[in-house]
Every structure is written in structure tokens, then in C-alpha cells.
N, C-alpha and C positions, 0 to 999 in steps of 0.2 A: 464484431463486424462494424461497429458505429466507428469504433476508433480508425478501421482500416479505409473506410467510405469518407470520413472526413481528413484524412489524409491524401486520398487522391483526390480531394476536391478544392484540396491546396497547392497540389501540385498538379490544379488543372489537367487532369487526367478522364480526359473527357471519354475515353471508350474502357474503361475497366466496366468489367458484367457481374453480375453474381456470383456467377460461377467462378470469378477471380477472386473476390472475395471470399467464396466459401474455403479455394483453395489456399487464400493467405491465413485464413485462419487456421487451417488443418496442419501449414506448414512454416509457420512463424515460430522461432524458438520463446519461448518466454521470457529470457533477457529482452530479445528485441520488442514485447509487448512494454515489459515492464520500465524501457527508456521511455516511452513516448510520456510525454509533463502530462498528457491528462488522465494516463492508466495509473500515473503515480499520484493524481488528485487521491481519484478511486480509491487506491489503497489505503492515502491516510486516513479518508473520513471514513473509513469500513473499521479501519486498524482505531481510530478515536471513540468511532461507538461501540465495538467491542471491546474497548477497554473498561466505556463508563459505564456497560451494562455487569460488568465483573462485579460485585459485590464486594471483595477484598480492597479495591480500589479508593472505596470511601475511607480508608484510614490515612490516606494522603491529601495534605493541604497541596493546595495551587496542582488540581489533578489534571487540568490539561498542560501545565508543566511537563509534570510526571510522562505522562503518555507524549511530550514533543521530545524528552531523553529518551525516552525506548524505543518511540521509533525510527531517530538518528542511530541509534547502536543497531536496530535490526536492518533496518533498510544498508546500514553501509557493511553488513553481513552476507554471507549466503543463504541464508538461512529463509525462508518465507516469509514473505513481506505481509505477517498475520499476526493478531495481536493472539498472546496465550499466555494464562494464569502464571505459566512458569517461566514466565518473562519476569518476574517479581521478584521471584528465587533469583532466577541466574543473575540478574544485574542490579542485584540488592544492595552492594557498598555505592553502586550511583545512583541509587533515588533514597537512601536512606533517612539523607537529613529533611525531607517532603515528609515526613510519617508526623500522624499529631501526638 
């Protein structure tokens, strides 16, 4: 709702009610959340901490590296824009040479 209220407050959108809000949130596709630059902040530093709370993760040197290739490969994917164990597996030949 914050992303939707600061968006009409850029486009000076002086009479949107809650009730508009409530309804753009109910009826916003999730591509269209996931363009706005600050829903895609959200997702990286969501996607960076669940990477560094993964355990498996410490066997890669320069792991915020690591975690800036995975989330280029997911983010330009369909795939959910989430960080997951078997992100490691699938795009194992591109973080490889990161392993100590």
C-alpha cells in the first residue's frame, strides 16, 4: 500500500482514498508491483538476506558477489524474485569459480 500512496504522491494525485488503494492493491498484477525501482530495492535486500542466512552459502568467497549473479539470473527469469537453496544447484556452472 506504501508503494501505491507514494506513487500518487508523485503524481500529485491529490484525491486517491483508501479505498483506492485498497483496491489497487487487490487489483495490481504482480509484474506491475514488481517494475516499481523500490519494490525491486525490497526484493534484493530480502533476496541478499536470505541468501546470507543460508548456511551453504559460507563456502563461497566474495558471497555478496555470489548472491549479485543469482539475483541477475532470477530477477531476468520468471521465476520468483526469492532467494532458494536450489538456486546453488541450478546455476552452479555460474557461481562455481566463488567456491573456496
Amino acid at each position: 500500500m506504501a508503494i501505491i500512496k507514494r506513487k500518487a504522491e508523485a503524481e500529485n494525485d491529490t484525491k486517491i482514498t483508501v479505498r483506492d488503494l485498497i483496491y489497487h492493491i487487490e487489483h495490481w498484477k504482480q509484474e506491475e508491483i514488481g517494475s516499481i525501482a523500490e519494490e525491486q530495492t525490497y526484493q534484493w535486500n530480502n533476496f541478499v538476506r536470505d541468501f546470507f542466512e543460508d548456511p551453504a552459502t559460507e563456502k563461497y568467497q566474495d558471497r555478496l558477489k555470489v548472491a549479485a549473479i543469482l539475483w541477475k539470473l532470477v530477477r531476468e527469469s520468471s521465476n520468483n524474485k526469492i532467494y532458494s537453496h536450489g538456486l546453488l544447484k541450478q546455476y552452479e556452472k555460474e557461481i562455481r569459480s566463488y567456491k573456496k
